[in-house]
N, C-alpha and C positions, 0 to 999 in steps of 0.2 A: 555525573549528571548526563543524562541523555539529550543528544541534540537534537530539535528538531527542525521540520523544513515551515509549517504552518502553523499560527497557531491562531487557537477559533476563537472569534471574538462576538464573533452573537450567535442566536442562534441557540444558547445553552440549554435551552430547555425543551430540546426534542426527548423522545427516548433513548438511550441505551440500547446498543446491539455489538453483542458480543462476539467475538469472533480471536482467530489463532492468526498472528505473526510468525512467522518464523518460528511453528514450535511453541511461542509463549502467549498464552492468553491474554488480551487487552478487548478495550472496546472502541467505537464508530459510535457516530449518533444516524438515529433512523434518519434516509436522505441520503448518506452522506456517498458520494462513489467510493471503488477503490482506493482509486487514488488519494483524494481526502481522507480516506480511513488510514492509509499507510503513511502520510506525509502528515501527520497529526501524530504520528508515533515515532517517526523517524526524519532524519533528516537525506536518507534518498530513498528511492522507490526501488532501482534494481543496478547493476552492473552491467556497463556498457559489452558486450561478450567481445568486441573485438580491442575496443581500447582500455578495457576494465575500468573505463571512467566511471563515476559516480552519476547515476542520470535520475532526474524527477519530472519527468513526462514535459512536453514540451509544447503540442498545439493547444490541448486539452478537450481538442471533435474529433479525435479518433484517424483522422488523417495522416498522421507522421509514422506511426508506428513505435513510437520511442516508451510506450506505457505499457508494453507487454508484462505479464508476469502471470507464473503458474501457480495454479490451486492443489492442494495435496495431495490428490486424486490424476495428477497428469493434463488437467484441461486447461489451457493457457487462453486468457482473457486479455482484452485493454481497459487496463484500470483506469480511464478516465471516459469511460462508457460504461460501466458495470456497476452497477449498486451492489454496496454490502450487505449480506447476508449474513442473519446468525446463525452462526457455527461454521461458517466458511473457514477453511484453511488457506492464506493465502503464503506461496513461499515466493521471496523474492532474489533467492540465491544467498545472502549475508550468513547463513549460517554454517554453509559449502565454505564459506570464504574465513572461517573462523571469527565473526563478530555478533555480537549480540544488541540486544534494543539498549 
């Protein structure tokens, strides 16, 4: 079973928007930021690069810098500024790391 970090409790009846994890196809509800999209699938957002701590965004205004993470294409966002997008590829490094959703 997959752990996660949030889980949505209203709210359920936005739409659907589809998008890539790490490689694997899941979805976001329309709305939701990155970071809600990826912390709704997962129980962290990315790897700390210098502690390789496990990190899930931490101000949530874009201020700390701790919500970075790259799109598949090379353009590195802060997922708690950024709305999801369908067909957005978000990578958060976990797959570099040998783990899966």
């Amino acid at each position: 079973m997959t752990r996660i970090q949030l889980k949505r409790l209203k709210e359920l009846d936005r739409p659907p928007v589809a998008f890539v994890l790490d490689g694997q196809p899941t979805h976001a509800l329309k709305g939701d930021t990155v970071l809600t999209a990826v912390l709704t699938q997962s129980a962290r957002l990315r790897t700390n690069e210098f502690s390789r701590l496990p990190r899930a965004g931490f101000c949530v205004m874009g201020a700390c810098q701790d919500c970075w993470v790259q799109l598949a294409d090379g353009r590195s966002l802060r997922a708690c500024q950024t709305m999801i997008e369908p067909g957005m590829h978000v990578c958060t490094g976990r797959a570099a790391e040998g783990e899966t959703l």
